[in-house]
LOLOKOL-550163 format. One record per residue (C-alpha): residue in one letter; x, z, y; residue number from 1. Coordinates in nm, 3 decimals, padded with zeros to 5 digits. Last residue first. Example, Ala and Ser with C-alpha at 12.3 -4.5 7.8 and 13.67 -1.06 7.14 Angstrom:
BEGIN
<rec res="s" X="01.367" Z="00.714" Y="-00.106" n="2"/>
<rec res="a" X="01.230" Z="00.780" Y="-00.450" n="1"/>
***
This chain:
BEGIN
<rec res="x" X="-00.748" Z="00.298" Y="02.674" n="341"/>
<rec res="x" X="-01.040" Z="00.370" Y="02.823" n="340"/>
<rec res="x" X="-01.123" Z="00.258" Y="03.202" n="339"/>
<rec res="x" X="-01.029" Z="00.424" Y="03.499" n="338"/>
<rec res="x" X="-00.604" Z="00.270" Y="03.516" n="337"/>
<rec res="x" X="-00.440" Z="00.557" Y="03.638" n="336"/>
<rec res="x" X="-00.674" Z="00.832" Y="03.470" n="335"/>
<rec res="x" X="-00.718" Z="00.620" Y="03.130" n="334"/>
<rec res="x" X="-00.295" Z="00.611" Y="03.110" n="333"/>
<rec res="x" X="-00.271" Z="01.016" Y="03.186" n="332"/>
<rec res="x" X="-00.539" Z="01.017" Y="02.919" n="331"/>
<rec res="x" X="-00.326" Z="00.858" Y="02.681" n="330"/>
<rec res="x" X="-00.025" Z="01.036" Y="02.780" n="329"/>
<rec res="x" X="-00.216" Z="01.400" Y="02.703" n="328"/>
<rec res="x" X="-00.365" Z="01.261" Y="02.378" n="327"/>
<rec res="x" X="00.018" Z="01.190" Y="02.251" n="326"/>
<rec res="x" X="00.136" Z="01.507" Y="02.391" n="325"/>
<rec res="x" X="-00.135" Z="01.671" Y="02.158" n="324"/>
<rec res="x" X="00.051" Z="01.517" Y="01.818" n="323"/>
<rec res="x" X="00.126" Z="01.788" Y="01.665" n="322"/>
<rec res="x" X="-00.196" Z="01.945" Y="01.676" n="321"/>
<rec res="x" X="-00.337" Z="01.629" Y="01.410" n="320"/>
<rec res="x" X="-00.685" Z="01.671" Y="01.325" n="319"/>
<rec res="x" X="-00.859" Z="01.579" Y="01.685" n="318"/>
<rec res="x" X="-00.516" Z="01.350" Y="01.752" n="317"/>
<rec res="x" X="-00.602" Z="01.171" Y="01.449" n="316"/>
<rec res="x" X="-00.931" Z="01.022" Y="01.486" n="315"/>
<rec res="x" X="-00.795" Z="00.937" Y="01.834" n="314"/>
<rec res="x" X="-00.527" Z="00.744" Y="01.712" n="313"/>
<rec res="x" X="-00.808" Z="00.545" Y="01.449" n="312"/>
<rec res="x" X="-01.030" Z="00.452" Y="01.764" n="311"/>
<rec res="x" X="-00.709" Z="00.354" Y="01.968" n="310"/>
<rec res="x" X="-00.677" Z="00.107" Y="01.689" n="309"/>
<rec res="x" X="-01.049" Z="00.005" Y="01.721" n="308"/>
<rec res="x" X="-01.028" Z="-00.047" Y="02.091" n="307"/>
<rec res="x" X="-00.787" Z="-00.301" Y="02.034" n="306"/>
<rec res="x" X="-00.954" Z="-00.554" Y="01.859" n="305"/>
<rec res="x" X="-01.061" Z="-00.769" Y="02.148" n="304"/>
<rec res="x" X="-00.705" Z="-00.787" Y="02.237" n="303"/>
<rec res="x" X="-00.635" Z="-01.003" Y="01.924" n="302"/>
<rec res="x" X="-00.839" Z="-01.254" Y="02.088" n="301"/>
<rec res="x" X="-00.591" Z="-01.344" Y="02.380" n="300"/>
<rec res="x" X="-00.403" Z="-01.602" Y="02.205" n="299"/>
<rec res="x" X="-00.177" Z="-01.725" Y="02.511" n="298"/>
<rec res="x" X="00.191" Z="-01.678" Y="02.280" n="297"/>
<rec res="x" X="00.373" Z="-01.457" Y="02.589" n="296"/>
<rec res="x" X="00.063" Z="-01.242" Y="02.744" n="295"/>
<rec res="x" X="-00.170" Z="-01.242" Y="02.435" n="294"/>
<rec res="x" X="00.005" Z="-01.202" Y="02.157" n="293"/>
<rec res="x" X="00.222" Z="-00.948" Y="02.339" n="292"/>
<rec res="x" X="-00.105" Z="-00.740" Y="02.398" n="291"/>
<rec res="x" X="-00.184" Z="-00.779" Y="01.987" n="290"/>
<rec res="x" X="00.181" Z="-00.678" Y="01.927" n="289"/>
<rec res="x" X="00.167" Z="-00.366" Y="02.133" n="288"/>
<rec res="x" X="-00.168" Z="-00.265" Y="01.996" n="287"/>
<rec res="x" X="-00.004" Z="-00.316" Y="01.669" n="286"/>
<rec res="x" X="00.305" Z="-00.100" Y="01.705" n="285"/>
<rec res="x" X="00.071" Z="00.154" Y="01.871" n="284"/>
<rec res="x" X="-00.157" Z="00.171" Y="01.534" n="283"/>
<rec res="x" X="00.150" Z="00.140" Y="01.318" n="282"/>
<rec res="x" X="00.341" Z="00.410" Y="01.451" n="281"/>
<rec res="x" X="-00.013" Z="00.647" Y="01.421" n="280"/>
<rec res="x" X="-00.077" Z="00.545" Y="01.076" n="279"/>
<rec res="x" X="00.269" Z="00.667" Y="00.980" n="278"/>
<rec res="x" X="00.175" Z="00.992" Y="01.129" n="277"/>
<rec res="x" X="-00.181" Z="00.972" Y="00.977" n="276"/>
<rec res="x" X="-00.042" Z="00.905" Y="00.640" n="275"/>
<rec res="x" X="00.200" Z="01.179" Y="00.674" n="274"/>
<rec res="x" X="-00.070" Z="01.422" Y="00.719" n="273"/>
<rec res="x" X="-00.273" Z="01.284" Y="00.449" n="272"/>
<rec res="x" X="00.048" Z="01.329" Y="00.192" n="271"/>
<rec res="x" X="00.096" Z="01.686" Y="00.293" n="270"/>
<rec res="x" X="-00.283" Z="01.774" Y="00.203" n="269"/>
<rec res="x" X="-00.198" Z="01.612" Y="-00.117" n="268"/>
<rec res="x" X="00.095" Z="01.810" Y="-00.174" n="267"/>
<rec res="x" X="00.349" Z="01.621" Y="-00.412" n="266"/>
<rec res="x" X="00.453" Z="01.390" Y="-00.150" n="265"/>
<rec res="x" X="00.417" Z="01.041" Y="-00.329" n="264"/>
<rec res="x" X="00.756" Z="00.916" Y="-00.507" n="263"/>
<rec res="x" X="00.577" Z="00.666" Y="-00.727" n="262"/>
<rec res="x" X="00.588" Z="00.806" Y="-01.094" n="261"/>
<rec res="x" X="00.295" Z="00.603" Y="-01.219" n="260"/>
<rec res="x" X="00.114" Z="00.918" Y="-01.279" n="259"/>
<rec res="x" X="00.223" Z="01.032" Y="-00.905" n="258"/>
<rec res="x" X="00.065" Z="00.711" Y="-00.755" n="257"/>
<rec res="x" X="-00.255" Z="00.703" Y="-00.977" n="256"/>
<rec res="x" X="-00.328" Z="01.071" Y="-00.780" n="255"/>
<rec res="x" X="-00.255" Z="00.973" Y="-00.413" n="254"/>
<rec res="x" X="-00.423" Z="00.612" Y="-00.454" n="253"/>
<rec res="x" X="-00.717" Z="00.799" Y="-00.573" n="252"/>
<rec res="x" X="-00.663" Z="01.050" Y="-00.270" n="251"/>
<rec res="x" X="-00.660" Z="00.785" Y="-00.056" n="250"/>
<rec res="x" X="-00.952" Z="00.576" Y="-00.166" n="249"/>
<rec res="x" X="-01.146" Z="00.932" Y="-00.122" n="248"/>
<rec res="x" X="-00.985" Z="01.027" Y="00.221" n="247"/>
<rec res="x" X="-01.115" Z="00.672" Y="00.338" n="246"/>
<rec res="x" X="-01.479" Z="00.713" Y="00.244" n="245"/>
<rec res="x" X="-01.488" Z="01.047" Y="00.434" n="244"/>
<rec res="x" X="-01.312" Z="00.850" Y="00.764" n="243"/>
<rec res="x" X="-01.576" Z="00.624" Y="00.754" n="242"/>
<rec res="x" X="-01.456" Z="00.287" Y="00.724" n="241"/>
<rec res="x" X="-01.302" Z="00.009" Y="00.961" n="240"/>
<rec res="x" X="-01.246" Z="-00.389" Y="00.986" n="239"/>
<rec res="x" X="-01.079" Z="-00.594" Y="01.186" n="238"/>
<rec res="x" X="-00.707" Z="-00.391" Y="01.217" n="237"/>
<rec res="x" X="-00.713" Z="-00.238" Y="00.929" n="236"/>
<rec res="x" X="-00.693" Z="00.160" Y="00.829" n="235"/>
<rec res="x" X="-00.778" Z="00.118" Y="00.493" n="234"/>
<rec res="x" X="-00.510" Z="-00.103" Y="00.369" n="233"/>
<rec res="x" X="-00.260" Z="-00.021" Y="00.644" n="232"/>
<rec res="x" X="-00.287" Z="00.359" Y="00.506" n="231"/>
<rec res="x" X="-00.174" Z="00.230" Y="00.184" n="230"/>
<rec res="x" X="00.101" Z="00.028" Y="00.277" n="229"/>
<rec res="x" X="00.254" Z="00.263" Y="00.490" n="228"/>
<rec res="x" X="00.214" Z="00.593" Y="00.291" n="227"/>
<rec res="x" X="00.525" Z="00.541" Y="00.087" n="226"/>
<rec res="x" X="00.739" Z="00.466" Y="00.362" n="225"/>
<rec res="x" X="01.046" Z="00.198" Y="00.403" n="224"/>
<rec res="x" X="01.207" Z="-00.040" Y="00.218" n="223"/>
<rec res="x" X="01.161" Z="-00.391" Y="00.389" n="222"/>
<rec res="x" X="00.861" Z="-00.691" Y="00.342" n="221"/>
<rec res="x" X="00.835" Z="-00.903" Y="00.606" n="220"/>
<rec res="x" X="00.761" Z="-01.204" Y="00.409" n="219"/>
<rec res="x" X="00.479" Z="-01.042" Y="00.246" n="218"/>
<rec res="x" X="00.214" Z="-01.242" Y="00.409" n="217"/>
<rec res="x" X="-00.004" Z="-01.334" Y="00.130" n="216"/>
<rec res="x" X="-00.110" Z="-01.155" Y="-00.227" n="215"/>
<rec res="x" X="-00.396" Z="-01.307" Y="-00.413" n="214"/>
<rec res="x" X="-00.609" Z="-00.963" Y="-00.568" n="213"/>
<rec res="x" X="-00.729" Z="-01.009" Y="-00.814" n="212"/>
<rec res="x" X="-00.588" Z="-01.207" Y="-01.109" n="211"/>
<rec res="x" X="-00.806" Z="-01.441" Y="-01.047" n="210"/>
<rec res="x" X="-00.857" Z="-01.437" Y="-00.703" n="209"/>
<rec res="x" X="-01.025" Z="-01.295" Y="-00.384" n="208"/>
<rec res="x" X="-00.750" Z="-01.300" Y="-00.153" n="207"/>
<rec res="x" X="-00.580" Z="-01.063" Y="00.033" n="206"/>
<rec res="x" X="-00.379" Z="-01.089" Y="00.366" n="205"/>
<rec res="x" X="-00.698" Z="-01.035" Y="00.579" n="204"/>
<rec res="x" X="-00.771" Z="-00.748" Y="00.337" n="203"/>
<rec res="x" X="-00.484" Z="-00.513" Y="00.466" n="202"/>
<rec res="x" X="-00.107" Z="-00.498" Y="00.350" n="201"/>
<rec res="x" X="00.113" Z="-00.589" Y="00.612" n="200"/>
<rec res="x" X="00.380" Z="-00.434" Y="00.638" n="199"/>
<rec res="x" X="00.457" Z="-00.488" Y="00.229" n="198"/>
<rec res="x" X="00.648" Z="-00.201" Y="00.179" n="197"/>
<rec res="x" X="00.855" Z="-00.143" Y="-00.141" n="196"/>
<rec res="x" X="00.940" Z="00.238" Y="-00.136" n="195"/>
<rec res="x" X="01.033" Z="00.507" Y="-00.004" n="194"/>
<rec res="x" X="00.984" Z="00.883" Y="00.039" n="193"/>
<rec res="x" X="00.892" Z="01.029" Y="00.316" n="192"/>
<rec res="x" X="01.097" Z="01.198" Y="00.577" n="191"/>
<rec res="x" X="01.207" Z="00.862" Y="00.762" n="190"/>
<rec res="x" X="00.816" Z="00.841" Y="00.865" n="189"/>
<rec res="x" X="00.830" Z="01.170" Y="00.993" n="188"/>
<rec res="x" X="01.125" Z="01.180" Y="01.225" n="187"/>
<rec res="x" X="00.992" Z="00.841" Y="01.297" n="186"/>
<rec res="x" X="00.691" Z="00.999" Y="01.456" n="185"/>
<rec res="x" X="00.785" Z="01.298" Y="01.609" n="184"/>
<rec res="x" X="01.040" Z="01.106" Y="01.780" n="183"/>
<rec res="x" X="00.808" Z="00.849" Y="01.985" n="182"/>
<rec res="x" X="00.571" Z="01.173" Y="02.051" n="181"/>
<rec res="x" X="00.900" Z="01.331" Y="02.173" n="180"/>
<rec res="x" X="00.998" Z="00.963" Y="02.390" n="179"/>
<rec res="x" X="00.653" Z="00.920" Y="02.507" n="178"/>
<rec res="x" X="00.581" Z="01.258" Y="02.670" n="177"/>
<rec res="x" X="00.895" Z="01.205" Y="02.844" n="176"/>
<rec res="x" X="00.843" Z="00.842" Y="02.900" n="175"/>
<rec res="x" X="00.480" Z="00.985" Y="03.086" n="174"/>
<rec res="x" X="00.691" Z="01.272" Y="03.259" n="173"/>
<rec res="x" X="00.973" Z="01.057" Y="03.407" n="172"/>
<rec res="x" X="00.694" Z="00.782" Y="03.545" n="171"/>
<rec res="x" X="00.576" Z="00.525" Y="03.265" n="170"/>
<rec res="x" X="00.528" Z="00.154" Y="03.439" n="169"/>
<rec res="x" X="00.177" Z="00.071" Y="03.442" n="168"/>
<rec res="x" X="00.043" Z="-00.313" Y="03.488" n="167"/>
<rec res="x" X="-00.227" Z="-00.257" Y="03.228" n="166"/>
<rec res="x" X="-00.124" Z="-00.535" Y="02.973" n="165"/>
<rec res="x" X="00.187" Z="-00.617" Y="03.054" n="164"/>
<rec res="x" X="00.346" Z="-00.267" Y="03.115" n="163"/>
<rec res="x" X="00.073" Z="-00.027" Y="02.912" n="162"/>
<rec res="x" X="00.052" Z="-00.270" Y="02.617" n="161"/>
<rec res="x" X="00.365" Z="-00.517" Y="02.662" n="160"/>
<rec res="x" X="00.656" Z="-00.274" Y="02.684" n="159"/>
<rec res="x" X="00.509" Z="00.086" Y="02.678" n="158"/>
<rec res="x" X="00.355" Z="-00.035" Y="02.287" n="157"/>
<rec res="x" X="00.612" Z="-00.279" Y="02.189" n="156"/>
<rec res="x" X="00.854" Z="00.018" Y="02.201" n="155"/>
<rec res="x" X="00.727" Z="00.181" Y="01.876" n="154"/>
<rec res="x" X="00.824" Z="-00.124" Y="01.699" n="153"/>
<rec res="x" X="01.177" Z="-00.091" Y="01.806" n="152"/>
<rec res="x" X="01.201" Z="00.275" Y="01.727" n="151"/>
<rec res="x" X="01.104" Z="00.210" Y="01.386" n="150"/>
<rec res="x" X="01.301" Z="-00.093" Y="01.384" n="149"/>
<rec res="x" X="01.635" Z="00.143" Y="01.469" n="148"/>
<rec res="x" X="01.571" Z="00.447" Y="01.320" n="147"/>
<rec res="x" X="01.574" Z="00.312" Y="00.998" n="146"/>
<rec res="x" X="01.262" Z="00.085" Y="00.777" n="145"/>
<rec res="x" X="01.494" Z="-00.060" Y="00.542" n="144"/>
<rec res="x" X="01.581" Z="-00.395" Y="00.494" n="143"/>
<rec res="x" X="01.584" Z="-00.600" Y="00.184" n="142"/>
<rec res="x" X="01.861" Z="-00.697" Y="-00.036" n="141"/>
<rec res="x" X="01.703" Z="-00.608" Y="-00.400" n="140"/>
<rec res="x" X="01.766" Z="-00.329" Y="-00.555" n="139"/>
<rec res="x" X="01.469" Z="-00.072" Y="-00.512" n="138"/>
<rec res="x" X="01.331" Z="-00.112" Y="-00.839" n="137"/>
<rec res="x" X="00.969" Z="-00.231" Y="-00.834" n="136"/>
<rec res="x" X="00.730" Z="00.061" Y="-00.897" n="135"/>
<rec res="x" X="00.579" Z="00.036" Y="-00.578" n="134"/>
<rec res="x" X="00.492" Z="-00.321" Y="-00.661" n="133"/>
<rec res="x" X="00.264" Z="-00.234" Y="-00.898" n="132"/>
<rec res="x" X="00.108" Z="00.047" Y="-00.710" n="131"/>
<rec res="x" X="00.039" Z="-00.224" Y="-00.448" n="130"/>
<rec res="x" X="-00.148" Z="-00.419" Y="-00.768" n="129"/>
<rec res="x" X="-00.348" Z="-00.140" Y="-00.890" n="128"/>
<rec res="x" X="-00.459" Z="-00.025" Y="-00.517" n="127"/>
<rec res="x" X="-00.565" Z="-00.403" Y="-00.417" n="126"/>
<rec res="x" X="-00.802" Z="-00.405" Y="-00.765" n="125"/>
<rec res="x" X="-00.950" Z="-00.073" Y="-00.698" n="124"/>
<rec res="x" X="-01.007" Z="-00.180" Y="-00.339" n="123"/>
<rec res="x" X="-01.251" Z="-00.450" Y="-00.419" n="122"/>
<rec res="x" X="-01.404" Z="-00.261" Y="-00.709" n="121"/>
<rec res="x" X="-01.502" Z="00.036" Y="-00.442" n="120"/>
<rec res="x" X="-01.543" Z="-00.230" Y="-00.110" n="119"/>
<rec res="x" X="-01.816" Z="-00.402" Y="-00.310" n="118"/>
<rec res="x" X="-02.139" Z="-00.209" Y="-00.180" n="117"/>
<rec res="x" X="-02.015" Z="-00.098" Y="00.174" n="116"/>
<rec res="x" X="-01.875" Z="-00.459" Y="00.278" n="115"/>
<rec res="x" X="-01.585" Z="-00.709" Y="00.181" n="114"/>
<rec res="x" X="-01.652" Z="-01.081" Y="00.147" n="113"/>
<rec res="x" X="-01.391" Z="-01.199" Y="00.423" n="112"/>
<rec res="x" X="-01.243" Z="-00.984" Y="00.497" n="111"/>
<rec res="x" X="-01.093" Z="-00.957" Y="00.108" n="110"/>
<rec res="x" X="-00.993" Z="-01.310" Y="00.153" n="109"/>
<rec res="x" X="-01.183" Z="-01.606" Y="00.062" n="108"/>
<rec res="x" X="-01.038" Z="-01.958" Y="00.070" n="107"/>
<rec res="x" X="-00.890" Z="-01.939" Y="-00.284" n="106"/>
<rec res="x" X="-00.547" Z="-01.861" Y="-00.428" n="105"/>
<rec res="x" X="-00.353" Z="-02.228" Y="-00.413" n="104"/>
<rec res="x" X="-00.044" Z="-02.328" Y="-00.525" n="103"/>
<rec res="x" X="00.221" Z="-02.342" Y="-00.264" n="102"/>
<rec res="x" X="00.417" Z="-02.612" Y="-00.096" n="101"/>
<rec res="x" X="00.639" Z="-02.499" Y="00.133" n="100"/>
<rec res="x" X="00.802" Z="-02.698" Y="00.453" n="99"/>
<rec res="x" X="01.003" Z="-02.475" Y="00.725" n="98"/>
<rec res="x" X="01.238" Z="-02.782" Y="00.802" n="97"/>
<rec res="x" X="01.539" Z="-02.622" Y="00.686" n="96"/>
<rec res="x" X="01.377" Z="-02.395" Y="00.408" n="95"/>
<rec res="x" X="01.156" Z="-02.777" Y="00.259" n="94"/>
<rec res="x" X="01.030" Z="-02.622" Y="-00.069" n="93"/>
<rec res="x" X="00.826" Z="-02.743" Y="-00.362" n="92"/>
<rec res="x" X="00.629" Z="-02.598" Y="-00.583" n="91"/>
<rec res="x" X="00.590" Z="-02.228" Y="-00.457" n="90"/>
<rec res="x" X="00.362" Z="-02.058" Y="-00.699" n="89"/>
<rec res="x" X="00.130" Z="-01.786" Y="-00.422" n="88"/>
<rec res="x" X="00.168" Z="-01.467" Y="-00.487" n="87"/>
<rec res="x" X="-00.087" Z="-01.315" Y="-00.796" n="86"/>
<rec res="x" X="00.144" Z="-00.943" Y="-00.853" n="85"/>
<rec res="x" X="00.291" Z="-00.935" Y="-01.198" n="84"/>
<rec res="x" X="00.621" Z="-00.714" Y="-01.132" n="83"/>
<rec res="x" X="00.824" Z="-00.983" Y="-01.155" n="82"/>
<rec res="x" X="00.598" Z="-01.247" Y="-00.924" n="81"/>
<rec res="x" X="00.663" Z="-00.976" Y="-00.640" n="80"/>
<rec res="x" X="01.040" Z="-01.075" Y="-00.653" n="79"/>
<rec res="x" X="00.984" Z="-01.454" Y="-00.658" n="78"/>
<rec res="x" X="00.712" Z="-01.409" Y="-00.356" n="77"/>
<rec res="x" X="01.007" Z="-01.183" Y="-00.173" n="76"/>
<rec res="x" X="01.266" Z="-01.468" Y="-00.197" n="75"/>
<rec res="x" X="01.050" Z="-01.765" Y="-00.125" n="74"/>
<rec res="x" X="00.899" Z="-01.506" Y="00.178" n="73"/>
<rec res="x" X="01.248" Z="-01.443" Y="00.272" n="72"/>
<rec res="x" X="01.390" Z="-01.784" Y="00.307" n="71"/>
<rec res="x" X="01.101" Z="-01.909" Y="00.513" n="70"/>
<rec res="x" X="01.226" Z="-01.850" Y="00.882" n="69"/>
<rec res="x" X="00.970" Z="-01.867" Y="01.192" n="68"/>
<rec res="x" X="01.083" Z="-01.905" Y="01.542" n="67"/>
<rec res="x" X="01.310" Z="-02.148" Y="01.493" n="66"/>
<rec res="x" X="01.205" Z="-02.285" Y="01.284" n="65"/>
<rec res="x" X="00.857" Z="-02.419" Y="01.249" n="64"/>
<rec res="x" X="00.623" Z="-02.231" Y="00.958" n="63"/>
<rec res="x" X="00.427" Z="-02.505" Y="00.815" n="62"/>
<rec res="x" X="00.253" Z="-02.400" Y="00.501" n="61"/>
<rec res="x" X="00.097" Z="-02.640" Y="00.244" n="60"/>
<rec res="x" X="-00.172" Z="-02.513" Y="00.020" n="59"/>
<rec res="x" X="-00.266" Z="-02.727" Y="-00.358" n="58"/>
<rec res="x" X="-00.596" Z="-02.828" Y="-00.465" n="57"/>
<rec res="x" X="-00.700" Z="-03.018" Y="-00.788" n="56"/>
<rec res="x" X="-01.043" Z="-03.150" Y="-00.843" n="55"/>
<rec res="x" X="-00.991" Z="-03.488" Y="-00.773" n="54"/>
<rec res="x" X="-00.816" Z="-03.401" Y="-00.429" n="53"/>
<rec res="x" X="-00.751" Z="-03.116" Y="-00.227" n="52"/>
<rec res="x" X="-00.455" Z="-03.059" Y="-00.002" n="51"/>
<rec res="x" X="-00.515" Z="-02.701" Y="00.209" n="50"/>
<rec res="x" X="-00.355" Z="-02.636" Y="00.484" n="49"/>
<rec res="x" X="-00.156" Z="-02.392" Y="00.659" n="48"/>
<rec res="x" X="00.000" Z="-02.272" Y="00.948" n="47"/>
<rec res="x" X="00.288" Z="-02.056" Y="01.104" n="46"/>
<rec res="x" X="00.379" Z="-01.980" Y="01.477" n="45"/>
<rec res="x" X="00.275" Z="-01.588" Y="01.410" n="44"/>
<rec res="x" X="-00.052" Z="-01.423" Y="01.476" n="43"/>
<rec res="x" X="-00.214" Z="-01.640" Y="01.222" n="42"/>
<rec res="x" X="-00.346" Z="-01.962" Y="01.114" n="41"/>
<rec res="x" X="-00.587" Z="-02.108" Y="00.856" n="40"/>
<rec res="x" X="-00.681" Z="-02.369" Y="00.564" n="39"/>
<rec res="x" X="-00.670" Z="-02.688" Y="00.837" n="38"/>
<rec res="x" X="-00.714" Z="-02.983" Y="00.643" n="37"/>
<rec res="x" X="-00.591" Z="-03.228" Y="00.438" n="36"/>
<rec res="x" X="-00.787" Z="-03.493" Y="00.184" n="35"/>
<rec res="x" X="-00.717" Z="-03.649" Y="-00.065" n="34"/>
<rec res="x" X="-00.642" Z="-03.981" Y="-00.257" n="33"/>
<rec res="x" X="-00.523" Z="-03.929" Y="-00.585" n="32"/>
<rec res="x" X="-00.160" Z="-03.844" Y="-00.676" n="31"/>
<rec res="x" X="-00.073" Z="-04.081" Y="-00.973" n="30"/>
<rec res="x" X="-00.079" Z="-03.900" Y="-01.339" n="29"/>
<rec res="x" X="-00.124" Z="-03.561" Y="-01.396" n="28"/>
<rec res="x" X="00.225" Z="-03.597" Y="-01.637" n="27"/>
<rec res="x" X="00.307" Z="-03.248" Y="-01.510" n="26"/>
<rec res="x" X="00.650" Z="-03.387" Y="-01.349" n="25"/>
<rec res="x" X="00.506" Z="-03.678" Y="-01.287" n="24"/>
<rec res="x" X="00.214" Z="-03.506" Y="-01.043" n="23"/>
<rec res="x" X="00.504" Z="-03.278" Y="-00.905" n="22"/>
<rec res="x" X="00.738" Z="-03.573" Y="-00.798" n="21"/>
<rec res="x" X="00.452" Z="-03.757" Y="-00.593" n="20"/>
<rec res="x" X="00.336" Z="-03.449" Y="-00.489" n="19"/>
<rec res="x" X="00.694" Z="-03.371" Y="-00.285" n="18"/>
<rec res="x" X="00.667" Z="-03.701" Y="-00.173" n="17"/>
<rec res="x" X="00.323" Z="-03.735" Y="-00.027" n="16"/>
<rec res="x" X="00.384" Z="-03.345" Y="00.092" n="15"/>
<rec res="x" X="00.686" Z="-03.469" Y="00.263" n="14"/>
<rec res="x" X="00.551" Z="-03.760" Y="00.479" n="13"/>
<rec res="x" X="00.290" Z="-03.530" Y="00.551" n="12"/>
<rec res="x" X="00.495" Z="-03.256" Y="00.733" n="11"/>
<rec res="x" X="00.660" Z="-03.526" Y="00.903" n="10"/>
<rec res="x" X="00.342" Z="-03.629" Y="01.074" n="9"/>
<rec res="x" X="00.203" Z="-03.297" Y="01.087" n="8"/>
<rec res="x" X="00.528" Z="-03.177" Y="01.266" n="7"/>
<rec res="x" X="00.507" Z="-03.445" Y="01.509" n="6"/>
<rec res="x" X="00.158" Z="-03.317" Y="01.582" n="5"/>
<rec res="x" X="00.323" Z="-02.940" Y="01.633" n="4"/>
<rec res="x" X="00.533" Z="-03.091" Y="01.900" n="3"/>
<rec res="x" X="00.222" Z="-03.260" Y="02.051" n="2"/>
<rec res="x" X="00.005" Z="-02.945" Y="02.080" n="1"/>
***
């Protein structure tokens, strides 16, 4: 796109600069010549790359105002830092141009390598450091997941999933159905306990590094949910496990999580149930997202990975009672359109 080749331009101009000052800093010497390429995108209007030169390598993100802001991921990464979590070093920082230079954690992340015979250690390592920042006092000024973005997030789902995506407009007794399920939900996620939540917390957004794991994408970060973060992590979006293998990582985050005095439901059996709930939101949140992804940025992709959200929601309706209106709307929606949803 030309507007984001502009951006490269300036974007280098600053990176020459901004290394110029960091290699006297650390007496390194002159910058050496390098090279600069694409490290990755994502969902959002972001993107980085990776410097690397002489041995040393360095990540650059671009994140455009005004549709992207970097204020609160320099704020959150500083927070994390405190309680030991491996974020990203930010050496240099451009907030009104949406420049940040960043120290680099690897090119793997967790999806990267992850399969049935490392997922165990893998885990273990992303379950110590989210119980890390669980413990974090609650004091800085972050959101909070309330009624409000709850509700909002829910909505994505009618808005661009069933109205963009499959051209359906509820009638009175689909948003009827909708707006109970819609409560039952955040009437259960405001329940629980809270604490730091990432939003994002899955192995796309972890990298294999030393300390494991590298921590990315926490910008977002608000007060919200205890089970959020976890079920996220095991419940992803490219990836899935056998629902026997999950209740086992879940119960071991369950147990290390009341040792370390996180504010986990005391009942286990209580705890699953509000995972799934939570796991629900986030599952129609996301569908919503990935159809809005599609039909207003043009990346069409993230569609393909639908299927295996509605996967995990019908895991849960089978266990979950509660939720039959949900399975009763979701076959109203197969009926009209005759094809799964």
């Amino acid at each position: 796109m030309p507007d984001q080749d502009v951006r490269l331009q300036h974007l280098k101009v600053w990176l020459d600069e901004q290394l110029t000052i960091l290699f006297t800093a650390q007496g390194w010497g002159a910058v050496p010549p390098a090279t600069l390429t694409a490290a990755s995108s994502d969902a959002s209007f972001r993107r980085y790359f990776r410097w690397e030169g002489e041995g040393r390598s360095f990540v650059v993100m671009d994140a455009p105002p005004p549709q992207e802001n970097c204020k609160p991921f320099v704020d959150i990464a500083e927070l994390l830092a405190k309680s030991g979590i491996n974020v990203p070093i930010i050496y240099a920082e451009d907030l009104e141009r949406g420049f940040l230079l960043l120290n680099d954690l690897g090119n793997k992340t967790y999806l990267d390598v992850i399969d049935g015979e490392n997922a165990d250690d893998l885990f273990k390592d992303a379950l110590q450091a989210l119980l890390a920042f669980q413990q974090l006092p609650m004091d800085a000024p972050l959101p909070s997941y309330d009624v409000a973005l709850l509700r909002r997030e829910l909505e994505l789902f009618p808005e661009w999933y069933v109205g963009r995506e499959l051209g359906i407009t509820f009638d009175p007794k689909q948003l009827a159905l909708w707006q109970r399920v819609s409560d039952l939900l955040i009437d259960s996620a405001l329940a629980q306990p809270k604490v730091l939540v990432h939003r994002d917390y899955m192995p796309r957004n972890l990298m294999l590094s030393e300390p494991n794991p590298g921590v990315l994408d926490f910008q977002d970060a608000v007060y919200g949910p205890v089970t959020y973060d976890v079920t996220c992590l095991f419940k992803d979006a490219f990836l899935s496990w056998p629902d026997a293998r999950v209740r086992g990582w879940l119960e071991d985050y369950w147990l290390q999580a009341g040792k370390s005095g996180i504010p986990v439901q005391p009942d286990f059996e209580d705890f699953l149930r509000a995972s799934d709930l939570m796991g629900v939101q986030r599952h129609l949140k996301v569908i919503g997202i990935f159809a809005r992804i599609c039909h207003r940025d043009g990346k069409p992709r993230y569609l393909g990975d639908v299927p295996r959200f509605f996967a995990y929601i019908e895991a849960v309706l089978a266990r979950r009672p509660e939720l039959a209106e949900l399975g009763e709307l979701l076959v109203s929606l197969r009926q009209l359109v005759g094809a799964p949803v």
